[in-house]
N, C-alpha and C positions, 0 to 999 in steps of 0.2 A: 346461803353459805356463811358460815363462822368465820370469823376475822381470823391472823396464822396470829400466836401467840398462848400467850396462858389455856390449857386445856379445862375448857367449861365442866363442870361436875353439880350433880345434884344426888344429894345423899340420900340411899332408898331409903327413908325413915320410918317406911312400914314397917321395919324387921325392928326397931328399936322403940316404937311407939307402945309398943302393948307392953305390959306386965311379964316379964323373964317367964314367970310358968305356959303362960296364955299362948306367948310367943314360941316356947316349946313344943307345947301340944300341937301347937297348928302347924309346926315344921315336920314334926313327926309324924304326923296324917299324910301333908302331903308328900314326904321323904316315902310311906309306906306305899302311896298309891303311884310313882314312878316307879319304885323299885319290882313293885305286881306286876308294873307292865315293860318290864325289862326281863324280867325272870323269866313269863308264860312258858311254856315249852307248848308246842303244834297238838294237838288231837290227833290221836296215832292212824284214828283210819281215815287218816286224808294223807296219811303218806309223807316221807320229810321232802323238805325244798330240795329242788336243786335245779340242775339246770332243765330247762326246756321239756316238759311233759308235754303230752296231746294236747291237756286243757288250758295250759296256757299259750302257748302256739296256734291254739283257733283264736283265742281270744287278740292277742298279738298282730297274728294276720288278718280278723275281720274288722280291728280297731284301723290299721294302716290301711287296709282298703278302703274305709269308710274316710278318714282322713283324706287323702289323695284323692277322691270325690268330691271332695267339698274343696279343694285347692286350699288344704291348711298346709302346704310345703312353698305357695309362694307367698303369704300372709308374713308379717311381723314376729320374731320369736316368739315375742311375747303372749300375742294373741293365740299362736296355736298353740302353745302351753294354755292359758284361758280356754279354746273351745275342749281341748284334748280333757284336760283337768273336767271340767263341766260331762264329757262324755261317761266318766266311769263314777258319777251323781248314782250311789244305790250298791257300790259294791262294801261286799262287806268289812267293818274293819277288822283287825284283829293284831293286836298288839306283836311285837317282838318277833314278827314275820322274819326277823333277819337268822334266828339262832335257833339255826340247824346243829342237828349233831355230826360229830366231827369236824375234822379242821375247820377254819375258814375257808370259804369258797365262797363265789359271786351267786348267790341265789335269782334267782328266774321266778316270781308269782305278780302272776296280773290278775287274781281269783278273789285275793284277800291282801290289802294294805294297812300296815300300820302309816301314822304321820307322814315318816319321813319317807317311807317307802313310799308312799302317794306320789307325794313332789319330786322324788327320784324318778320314778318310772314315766309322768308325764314328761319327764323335763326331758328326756333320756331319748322319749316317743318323738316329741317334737322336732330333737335334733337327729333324729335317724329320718323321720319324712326327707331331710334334705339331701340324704345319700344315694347314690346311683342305686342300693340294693334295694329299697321303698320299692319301685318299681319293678323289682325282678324277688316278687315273692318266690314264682316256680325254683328258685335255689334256695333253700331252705338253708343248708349248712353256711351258706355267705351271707345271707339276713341275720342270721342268729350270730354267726361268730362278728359281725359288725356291731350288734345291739349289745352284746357283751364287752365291747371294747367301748361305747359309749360307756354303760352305765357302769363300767370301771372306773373309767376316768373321771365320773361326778361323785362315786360312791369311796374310793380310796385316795388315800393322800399321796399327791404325786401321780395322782391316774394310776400308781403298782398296786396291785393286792399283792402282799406281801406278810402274811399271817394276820392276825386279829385285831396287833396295835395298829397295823395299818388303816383299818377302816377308820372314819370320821365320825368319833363318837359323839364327839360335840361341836351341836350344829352350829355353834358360832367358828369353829374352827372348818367345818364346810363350806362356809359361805368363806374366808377367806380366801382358804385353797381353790376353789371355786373362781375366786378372782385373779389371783396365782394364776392358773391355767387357761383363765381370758373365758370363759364360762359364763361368767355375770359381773355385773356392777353393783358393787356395795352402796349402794344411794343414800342409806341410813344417814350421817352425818350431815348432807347435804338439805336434809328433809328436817331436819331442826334437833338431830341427833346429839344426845350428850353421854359421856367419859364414862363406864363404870370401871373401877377396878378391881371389882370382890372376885375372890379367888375362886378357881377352879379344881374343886378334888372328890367331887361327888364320889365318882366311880368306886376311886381307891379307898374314898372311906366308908363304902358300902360293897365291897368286894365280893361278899357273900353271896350278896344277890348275882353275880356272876360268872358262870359256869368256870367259862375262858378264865378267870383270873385266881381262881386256883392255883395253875401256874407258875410259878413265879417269875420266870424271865415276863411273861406278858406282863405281870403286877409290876413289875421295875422299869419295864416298858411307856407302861400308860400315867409310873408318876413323874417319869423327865417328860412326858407329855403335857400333865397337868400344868408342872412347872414352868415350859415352855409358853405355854398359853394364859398361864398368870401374871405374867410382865409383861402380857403387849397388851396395849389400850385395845379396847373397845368401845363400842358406841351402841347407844339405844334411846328411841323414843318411850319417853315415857307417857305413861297411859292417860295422862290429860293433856298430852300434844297431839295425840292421833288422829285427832278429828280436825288439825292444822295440818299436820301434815298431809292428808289424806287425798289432799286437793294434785301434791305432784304423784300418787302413787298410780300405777298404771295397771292395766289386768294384766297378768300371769307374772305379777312380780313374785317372787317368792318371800314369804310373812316367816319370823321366824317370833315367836310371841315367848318374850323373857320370864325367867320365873323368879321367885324369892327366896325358893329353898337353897340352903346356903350351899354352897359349890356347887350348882348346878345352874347353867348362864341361858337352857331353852326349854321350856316348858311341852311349847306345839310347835306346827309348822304346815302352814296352809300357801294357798293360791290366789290374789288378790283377785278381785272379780268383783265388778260393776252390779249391783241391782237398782233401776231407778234413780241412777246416778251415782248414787253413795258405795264407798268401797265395802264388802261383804269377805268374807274369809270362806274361801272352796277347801275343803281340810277332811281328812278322815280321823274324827275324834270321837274320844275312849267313849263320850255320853252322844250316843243314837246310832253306835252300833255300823254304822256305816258312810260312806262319804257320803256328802254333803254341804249346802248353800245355810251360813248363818245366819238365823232368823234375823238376830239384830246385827248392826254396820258394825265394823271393825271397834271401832274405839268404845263404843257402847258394850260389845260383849268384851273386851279385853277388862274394864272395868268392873265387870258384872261375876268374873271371876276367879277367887279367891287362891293366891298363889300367882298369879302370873302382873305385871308392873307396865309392860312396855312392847315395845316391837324392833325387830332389826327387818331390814329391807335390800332384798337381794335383784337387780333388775339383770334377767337370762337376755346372753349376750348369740347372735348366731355364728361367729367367730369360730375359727378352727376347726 
């Protein structure tokens, strides 16, 4: 733990070490390849999200069955996020899962996860095993409308969906509200975490790339949000602490892996998980297509690539 006084900082000096053009070109690649997997729009014949299809419903109920079998409801939060995460090892990924056409509305797919959807949906799994409806699948309409108001409450700010600024576009801003709502413990700081203060305006200064913000109430929306979350500190380990830190990290913490591109505060967002002792990242990410156990330990792949600095650490709390 950090002594209380002066806020410790170390200046990401990646972004200012190369050569101004160098430095461009590399922000502009990776600015392109977040903004591809923000834009996707769904494969028309698989039909748009929404709530509750057949296929995700068997999926749904034969994952809770399977869970409740193995007593992952009297297990550790944590751990049954860790086995749940590890159980859907092969599903496929697929970017921007969240953006459906029309309004906002709380999407339903356990078929295909992007990132965050991943860690949403385990996280979501885990804390519904703990509710009386686990056990009373034969009600289908009371499983569902409970697993909804779960993954409300981890997916929008304030637990309201309440239009599109609602959602929690940036995951540093999830993991706070997240703690906010007694949901998880930001451990980041505690784990040898230090102060970034680069600002947050991705979205808005890439608008384009997003449907919703065409709008304009949403586009003035989402920049008193940016602004909002530009002045409070945050915290991140950087990428040659990790393998110190690594020692308190625990499985099914949630990994939230920083990036460099400028206004943008998270790159990925995985599942911590043991292999062989060493912490390993459970994540569905853009390169293999599907979830997945990283070949190399957390701090080794965090290193190994380009655009992303650090990690924030979220530990799922079973509270509320």
């Amino acid at each position: 733990m950090r002594p209380a006084g002066r806020i410790p900082s170390l200046p990401r000096s990646r972004r200012r070490s190369l050569p101004r053009v160098v430095r461009r070109m590399a922000t502009s690649a990776l600015a392109l390849t977040v903004v591809a997997c923000q834009a996707r729009r769904r494969d028309p014949a698989r039909g748009s999200p929404g709530p509750w299809g057949e296929a995700d419903w068997k999926v749904f109920s034969d994952k809770v069955d399977w869970a409740l079998s193995e007593g992952l409801d009297t297990l550790p939060i944590g751990e049954s996020v860790a086995r749940l995460g590890r159980s859907f090892v092969g599903t496929p990924y697929v970017p921007k899962t969240l953006e459906a056409p029309g309004p906002e509305h709380l999407v339903i797919d356990f078929r295909e996860f992007d990132c965050v959807t991943f860690v949403e949906n385990t996280f979501a799994l885990a804390r519904f095993l703990r509710t009386p409806e686990a056990g009373r699948l034969d009600n289908r309409a009371a499983a569902e409308a409970r697993y909804d108001d779960i993954l409300e409450e981890i997916r929008y700010r304030g637990g309201k969906l309440a239009g599109y600024p609602s959602r929690l576009h940036y995951f540093s801003e999830w993991i706070s509200d997240a703690v906010n709502k007694g949901l998880v413990r930001n451990v980041t700081r505690e784990l040898g975490g230090v102060a970034d203060s680069s600002r947050l305006d991705f979205m808005s200064t890439h608008a384009s790339a997003y449907r919703q913000l065409a709008d304009s109430p949403n586009l003035v929306a989402l920049r008193s949000i940016e602004q909002r979350l530009s002045a409070r500190p945050r915290w991140y380990i950087p990428q040659d602490r990790i393998d110190a830190a690594s020692a308190g990290i625990r499985d099914g913490d949630v990994i939230a892996v920083t990036s460099t591109v400028p206004g943008l505060d998270i790159a990925h967002t995985g599942i911590a998980i043991r292999v062989d002792g060493r912490v390993h990242l459970l994540s569905a990410p853009l390169v293999g297509k599907s979830v997945q156990i990283s070949e190399k330990p957390l701090g080794a792949r965090v290193r190994g690539i380009s655009g992303q600095d650090g990690i924030m650490v979220a530990r799922p709390l079973a509270g509320r």
